[in-house]
C-alpha positions in Angstrom: 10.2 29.9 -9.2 10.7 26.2 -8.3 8.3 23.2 -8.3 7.6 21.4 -5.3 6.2 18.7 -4.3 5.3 16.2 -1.4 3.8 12.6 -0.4 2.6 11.1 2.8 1.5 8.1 3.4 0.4 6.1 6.5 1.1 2.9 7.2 -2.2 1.5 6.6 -2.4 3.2 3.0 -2.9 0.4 0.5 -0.2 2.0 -2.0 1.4 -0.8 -3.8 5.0 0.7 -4.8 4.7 0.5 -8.5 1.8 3.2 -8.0 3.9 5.5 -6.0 7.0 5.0 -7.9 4.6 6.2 -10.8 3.1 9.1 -8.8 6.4 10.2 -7.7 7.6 10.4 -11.3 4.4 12.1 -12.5 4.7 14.9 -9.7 8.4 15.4 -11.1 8.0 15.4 -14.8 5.0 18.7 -13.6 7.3 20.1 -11.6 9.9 20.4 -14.1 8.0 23.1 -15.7 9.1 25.3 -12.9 13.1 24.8 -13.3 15.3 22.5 -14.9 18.6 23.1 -13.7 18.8 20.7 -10.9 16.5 18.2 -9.2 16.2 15.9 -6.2 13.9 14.0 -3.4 14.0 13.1 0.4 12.1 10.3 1.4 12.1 8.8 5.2 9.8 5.4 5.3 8.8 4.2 8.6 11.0 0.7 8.6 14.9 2.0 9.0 13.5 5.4 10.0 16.6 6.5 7.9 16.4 9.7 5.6 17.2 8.7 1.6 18.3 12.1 -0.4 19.9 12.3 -4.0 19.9 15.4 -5.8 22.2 15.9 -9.4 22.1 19.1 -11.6 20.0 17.6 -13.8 16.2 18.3 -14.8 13.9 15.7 -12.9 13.1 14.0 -16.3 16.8 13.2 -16.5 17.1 12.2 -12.8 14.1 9.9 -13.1 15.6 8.0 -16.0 18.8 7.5 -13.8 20.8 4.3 -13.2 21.2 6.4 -9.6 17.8 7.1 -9.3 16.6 3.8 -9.4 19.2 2.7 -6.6 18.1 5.7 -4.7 14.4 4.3 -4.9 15.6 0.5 -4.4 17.7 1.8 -1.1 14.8 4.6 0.3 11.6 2.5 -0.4 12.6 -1.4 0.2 12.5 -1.7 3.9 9.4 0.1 3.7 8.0 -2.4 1.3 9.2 -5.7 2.3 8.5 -5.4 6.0 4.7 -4.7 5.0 4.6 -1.2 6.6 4.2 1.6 3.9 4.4 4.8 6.0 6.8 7.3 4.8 7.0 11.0 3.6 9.0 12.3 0.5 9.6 15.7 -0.5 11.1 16.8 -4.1 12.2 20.0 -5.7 13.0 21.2 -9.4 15.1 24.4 -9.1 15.0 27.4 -11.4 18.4 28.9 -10.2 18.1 32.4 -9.0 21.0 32.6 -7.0 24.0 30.0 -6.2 25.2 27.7 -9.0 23.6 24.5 -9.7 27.3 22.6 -10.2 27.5 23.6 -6.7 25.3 20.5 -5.3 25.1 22.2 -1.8 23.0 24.6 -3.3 20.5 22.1 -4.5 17.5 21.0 -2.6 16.8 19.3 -0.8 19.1 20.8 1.8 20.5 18.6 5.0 22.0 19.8 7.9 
């Protein structure tokens, strides 16, 4: 089984980013308990309108320690924060592989098409 996990916010929501940078990274580390063989997050803030993915095969208590993962953050949450709207949606996943390789990073969540 995987852990999921998922954050809306509207743009009225006083949600100062260090509180959901912390949330977020909460959510992952209990997520984790349901696979560590890869990881990764969506998030789509209301600002650039623009959907922000990463995803490594990597447990989410490595990704969230990333060099990558904190541009990912900078890059999906700072239009959002400096333009004073804070609506935006994010949706993560930590995969226990049952079928498909995790090396394969298509086969990681989240998916895009």
């Amino acid at each position: 089984m995987c852990g999921i996990f998922g954050i809306l916010a509207k743009a009225e929501a006083d949600l100062p980013r260090p509180l959901l940078e912390s949330a977020i990274r909460e959510l992952f580390i209990l997520s984790e308990t349901r696979g560590k063989e890869s990881s990764g997050i969506a998030v789509r803030g209301s600002a650039d309108r623009t959907l922000h993915v990463t995803k490594d095969d990597i447990p989410a208590s490595e990704l969230i320690r990333s060099a990558e993962y904190r541009r990912f953050l900078d890059k999906a949450l700072g239009p959002s924060y400096s333009d004073g709207q804070r609506e935006l949606a994010a949706i993560a996943h930590s995969r226990l592989v049952t079928n498909g390789s995790q090396e394969n990073n298509t086969n990681n969540q989240p998916c895009i098409k």
